[in-house]
C-alpha positions as CSV (number, residue, x, y, z in Angstrom):
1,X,99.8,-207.7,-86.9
2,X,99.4,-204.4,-84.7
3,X,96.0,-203.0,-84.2
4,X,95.3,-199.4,-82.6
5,X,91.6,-198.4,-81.6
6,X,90.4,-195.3,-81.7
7,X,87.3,-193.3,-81.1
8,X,86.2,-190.6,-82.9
9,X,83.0,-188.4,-81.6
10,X,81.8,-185.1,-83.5
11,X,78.6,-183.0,-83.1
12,X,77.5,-180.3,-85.3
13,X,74.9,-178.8,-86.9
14,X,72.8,-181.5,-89.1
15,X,73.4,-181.6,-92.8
16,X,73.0,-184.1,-95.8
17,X,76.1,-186.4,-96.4
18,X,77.5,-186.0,-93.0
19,X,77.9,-189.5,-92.1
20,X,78.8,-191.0,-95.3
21,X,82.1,-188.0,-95.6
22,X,82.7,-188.5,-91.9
23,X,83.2,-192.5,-92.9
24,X,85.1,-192.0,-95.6
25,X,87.5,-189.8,-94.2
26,X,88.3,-193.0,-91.7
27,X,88.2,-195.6,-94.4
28,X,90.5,-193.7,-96.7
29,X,93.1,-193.0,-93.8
30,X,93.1,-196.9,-93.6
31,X,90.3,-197.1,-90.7
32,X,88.0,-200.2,-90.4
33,X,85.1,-199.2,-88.5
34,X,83.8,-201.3,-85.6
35,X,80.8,-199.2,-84.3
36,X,78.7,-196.3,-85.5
37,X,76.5,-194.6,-83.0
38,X,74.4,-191.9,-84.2
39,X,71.6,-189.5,-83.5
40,X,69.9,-186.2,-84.5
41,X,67.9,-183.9,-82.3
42,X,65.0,-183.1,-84.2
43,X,64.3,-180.1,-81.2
44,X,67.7,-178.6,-82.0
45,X,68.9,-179.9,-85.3
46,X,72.2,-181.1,-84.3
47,X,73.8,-183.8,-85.3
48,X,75.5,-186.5,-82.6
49,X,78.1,-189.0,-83.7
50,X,80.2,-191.4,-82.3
51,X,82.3,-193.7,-84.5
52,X,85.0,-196.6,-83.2
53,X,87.6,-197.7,-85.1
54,X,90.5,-200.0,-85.3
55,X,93.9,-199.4,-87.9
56,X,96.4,-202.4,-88.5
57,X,99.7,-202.2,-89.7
58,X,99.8,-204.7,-92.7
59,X,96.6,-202.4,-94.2
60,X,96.9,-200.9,-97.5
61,X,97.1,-197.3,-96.0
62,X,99.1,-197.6,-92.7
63,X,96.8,-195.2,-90.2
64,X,99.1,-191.5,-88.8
65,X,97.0,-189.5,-86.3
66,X,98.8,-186.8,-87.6
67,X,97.7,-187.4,-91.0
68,X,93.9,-188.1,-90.1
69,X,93.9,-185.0,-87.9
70,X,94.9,-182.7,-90.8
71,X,92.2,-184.5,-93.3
72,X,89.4,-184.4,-90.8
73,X,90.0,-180.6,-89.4
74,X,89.4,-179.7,-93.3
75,X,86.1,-181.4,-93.1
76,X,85.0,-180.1,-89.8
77,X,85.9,-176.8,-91.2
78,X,83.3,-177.8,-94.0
79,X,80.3,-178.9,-91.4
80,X,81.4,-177.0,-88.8
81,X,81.8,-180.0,-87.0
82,X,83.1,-180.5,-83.2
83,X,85.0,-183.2,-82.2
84,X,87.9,-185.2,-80.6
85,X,90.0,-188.2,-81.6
86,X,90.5,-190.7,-78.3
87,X,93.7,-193.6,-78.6
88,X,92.2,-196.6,-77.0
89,X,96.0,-197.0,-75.6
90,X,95.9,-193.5,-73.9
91,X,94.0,-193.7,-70.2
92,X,92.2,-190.9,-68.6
93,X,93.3,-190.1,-65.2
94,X,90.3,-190.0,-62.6
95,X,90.9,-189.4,-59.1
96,X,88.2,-189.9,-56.6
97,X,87.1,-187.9,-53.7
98,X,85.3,-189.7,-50.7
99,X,84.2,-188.7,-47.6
100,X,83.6,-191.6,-45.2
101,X,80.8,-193.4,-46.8
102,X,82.5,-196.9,-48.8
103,X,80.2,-198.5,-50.7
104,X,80.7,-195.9,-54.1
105,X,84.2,-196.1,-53.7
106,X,84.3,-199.7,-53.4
107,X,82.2,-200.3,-56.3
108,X,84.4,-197.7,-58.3
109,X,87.7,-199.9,-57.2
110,X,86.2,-203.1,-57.7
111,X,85.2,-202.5,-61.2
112,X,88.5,-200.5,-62.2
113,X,90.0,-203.8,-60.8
114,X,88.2,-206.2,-62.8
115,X,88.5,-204.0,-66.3
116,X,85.6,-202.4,-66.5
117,X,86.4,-199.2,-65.9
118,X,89.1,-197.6,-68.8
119,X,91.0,-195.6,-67.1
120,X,93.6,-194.8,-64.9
121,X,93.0,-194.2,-60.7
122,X,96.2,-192.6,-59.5
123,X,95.1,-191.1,-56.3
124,X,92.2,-191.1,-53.3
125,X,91.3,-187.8,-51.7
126,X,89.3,-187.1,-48.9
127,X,88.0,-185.0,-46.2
128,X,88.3,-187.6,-43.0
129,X,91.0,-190.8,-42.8
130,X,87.9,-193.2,-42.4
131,X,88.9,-194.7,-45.8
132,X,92.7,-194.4,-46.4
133,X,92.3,-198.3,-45.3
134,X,90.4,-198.7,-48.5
135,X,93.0,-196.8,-50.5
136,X,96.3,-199.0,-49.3
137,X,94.1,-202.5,-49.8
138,X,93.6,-201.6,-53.7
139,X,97.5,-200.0,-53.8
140,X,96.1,-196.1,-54.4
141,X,98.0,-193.1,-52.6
142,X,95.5,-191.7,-50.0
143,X,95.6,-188.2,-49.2
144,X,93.2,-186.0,-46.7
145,X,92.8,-182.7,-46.6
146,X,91.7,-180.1,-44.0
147,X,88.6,-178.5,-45.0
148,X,89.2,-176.4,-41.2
149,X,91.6,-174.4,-43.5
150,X,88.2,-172.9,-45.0
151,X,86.4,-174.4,-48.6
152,X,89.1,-171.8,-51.0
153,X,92.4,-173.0,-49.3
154,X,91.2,-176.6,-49.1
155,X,90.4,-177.0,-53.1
156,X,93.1,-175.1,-53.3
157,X,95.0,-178.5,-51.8
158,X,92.8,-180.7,-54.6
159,X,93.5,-178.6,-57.2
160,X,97.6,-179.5,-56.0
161,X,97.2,-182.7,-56.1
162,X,94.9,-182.7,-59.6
163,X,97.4,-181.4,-60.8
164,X,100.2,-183.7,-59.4
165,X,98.9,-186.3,-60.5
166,X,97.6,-185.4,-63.8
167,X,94.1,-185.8,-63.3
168,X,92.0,-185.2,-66.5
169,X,88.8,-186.2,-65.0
170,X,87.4,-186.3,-61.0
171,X,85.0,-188.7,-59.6
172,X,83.1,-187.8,-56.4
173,X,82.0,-191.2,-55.1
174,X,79.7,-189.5,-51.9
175,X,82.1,-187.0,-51.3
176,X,80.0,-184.9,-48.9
177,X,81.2,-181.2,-49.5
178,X,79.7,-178.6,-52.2
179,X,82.4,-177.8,-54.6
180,X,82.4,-174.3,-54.9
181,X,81.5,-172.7,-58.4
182,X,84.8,-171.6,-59.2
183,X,86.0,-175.0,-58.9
184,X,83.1,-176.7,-60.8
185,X,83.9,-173.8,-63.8
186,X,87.7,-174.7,-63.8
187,X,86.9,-178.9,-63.9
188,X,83.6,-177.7,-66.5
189,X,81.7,-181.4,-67.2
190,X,84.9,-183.6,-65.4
191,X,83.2,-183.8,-62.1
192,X,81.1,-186.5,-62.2
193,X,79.1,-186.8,-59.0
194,X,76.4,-189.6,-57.7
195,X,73.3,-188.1,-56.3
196,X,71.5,-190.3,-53.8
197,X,68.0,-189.6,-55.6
198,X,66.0,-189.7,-58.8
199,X,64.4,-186.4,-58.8
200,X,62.8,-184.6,-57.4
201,X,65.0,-185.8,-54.4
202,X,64.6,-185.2,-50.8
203,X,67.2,-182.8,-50.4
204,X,69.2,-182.2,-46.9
205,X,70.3,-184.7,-44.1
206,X,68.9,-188.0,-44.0
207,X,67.1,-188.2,-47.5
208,X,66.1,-191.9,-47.2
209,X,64.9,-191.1,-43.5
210,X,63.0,-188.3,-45.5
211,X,61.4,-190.9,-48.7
212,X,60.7,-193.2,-46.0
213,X,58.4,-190.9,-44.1
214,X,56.6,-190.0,-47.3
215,X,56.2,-193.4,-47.9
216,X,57.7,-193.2,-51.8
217,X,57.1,-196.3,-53.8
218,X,60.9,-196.0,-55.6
219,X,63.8,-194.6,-54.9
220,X,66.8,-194.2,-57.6
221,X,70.4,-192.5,-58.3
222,X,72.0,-189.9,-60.4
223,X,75.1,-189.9,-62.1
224,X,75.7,-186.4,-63.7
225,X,78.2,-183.2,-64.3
226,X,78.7,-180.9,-61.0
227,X,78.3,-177.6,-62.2
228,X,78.0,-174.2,-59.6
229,X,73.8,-175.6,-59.1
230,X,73.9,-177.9,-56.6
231,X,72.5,-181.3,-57.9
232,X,71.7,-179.3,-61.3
233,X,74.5,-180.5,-63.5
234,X,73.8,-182.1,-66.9
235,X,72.6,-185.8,-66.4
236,X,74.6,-189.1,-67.3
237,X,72.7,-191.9,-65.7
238,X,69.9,-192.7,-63.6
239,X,67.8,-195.9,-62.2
240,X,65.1,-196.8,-59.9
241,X,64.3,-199.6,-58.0
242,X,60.5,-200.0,-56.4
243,X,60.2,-200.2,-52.4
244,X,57.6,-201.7,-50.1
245,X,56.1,-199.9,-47.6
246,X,56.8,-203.0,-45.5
247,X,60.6,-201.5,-45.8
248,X,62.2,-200.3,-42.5
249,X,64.8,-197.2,-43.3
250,X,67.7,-199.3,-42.6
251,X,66.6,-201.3,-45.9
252,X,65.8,-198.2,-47.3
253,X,69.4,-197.1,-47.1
254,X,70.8,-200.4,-48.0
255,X,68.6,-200.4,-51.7
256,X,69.6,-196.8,-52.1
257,X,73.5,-197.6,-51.7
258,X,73.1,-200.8,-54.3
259,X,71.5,-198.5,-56.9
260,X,73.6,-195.7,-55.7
261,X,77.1,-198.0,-56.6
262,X,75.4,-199.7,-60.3
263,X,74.3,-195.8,-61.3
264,X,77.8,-194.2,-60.7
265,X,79.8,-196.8,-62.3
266,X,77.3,-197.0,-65.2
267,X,77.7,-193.3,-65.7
268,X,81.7,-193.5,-65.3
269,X,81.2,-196.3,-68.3
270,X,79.6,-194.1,-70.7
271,X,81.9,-191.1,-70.1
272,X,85.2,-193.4,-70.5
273,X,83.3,-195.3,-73.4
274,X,82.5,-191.6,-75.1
275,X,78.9,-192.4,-75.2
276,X,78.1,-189.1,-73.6
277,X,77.5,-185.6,-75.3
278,X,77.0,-182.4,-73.7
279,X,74.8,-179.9,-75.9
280,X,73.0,-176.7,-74.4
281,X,73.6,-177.8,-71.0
282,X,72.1,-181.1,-71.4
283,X,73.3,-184.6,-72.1
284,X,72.9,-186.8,-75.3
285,X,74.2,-190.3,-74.6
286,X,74.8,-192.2,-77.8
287,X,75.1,-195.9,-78.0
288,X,74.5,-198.4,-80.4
């Protein structure tokens, strides 16, 4: 007995009857659904919805993609519904840009390791060799790239291997070079960058040098969208953890790479998991 999983998220504007025809389409395609996730923003009456479900072979209605694709394109026509069908079986691609800090990419390699990441890691790239050891231990090609060749001609050498490899989504895990916004528009909400603050951040060299000084009580992460504003993309994730003022900056900076690693991997989980919806520039994440 065969069972596929799939994933089904759709956003439109919010009408009566929109969950009950969205669940019958699945059911009547021979869908059994696992989870239902959904939301409405009252601010701008649209309606968020995420729906798994699984199809098995000895059901009374054997499930066709094909088929369920027609059926539900004549319904979104109705609602004006947006939305995408995901196969469980069918991995994103992410490839992950790193500079020379390791604890991100770590984190990012240990988890895809141990299966909670779903997705595929096909390739490493980064501005200095610092990590490439990183990269063979965990089996991953390693490529650097010359950023002397000027910012256009070297993501003009990512954008090569991107597309080499496939990539459908890109991970900067402390990669520390700004994207520039002709990039950002051509990967449009598949960046997914960490930011070493919960804002408003200390912005420049040395930002825990910087909170320290100020004596903050908390510092935090955030996981969001690059876009062409720096540190302005939509937001994924974000946590805190208090500080003492008894805290040197060395422990400072230790703290801020633990929440730093359980923020970026939490936000790589909701994208892959198609919790996360973009509306208006701004993220809804919808989980059950």
């Amino acid at each position: 007995m065969a069972t596929d999983i799939y994933t089904l998220t759709a956003t439109c504007p919010d009408k009566s009857g929109l969950i009950s025809s969205i669940t019958n389409c699945i059911a009547s395609n021979g869908g059994n659904i696992l989870n239902l996730a959904q939301h409405t923003s009252v601010d701008l009456q649209t309606f968020f919805c995420r729906v798994q479900f699984s199809t098995q072979e000895d059901s009374d209605k054997i499930f066709s993609p094909a088929v369920f694709t027609a059926e539900f394109a004549e319904l979104a026509g109705k609602f004006d519904i947006k939305w995408k069908l995901y196969d469980k079986s069918v991995k994103q691609r992410m490839a992950v840009l790193v500079s020379k800090t390791s604890h991100c990419l770590y984190e990012v390699l240990l988890k895809h390791a141990d299966g909670q990441l779903d997705c595929e890691i096909p390739v490493i790239i980064s501005n200095h060799p610092d990590l490439c050891s990183v990269a063979t231990e965990f089996h991953i090609p390693f490529y650097q790239i010359d950023t002397l060749k000027g910012k256009e001609a070297c993501e003009a050498d990512i954008q090569a291997l991107l597309e080499e490899y496939r990539i459908d989504v890109v991970c900067m895990a402390r990669y520390m070079q700004i994207l520039t916004p002709e990039f950002t528009r051509r990967w449009e909400n598949k960046v997914i960058n960490i930011h070493h603050g919960f804002l408003p951040a200390f912005k420049g060299a040395k930002p825990y040098d910087q909170a320290w000084r100020k004596g903050v009580k908390m510092i935090g992460a955030t996981a969001h969208f690059a876009n062409e504003d720096l540190d302005q993309g939509p937001i994924i994730f974000q946590d805190v953890v208090r500080v003492k003022d008894t805290n040197s900056i060395r422990e400072f900076v230790e703290i801020g790479k633990d929440v730093e690693r359980r923020v970026l991997v939490e936000g790589l989980k909701k994208y892959f998991n198609h919790n996360v919806f973009i509306c208006n520039g701004r993220t809804f994440v919808i989980e059950q």
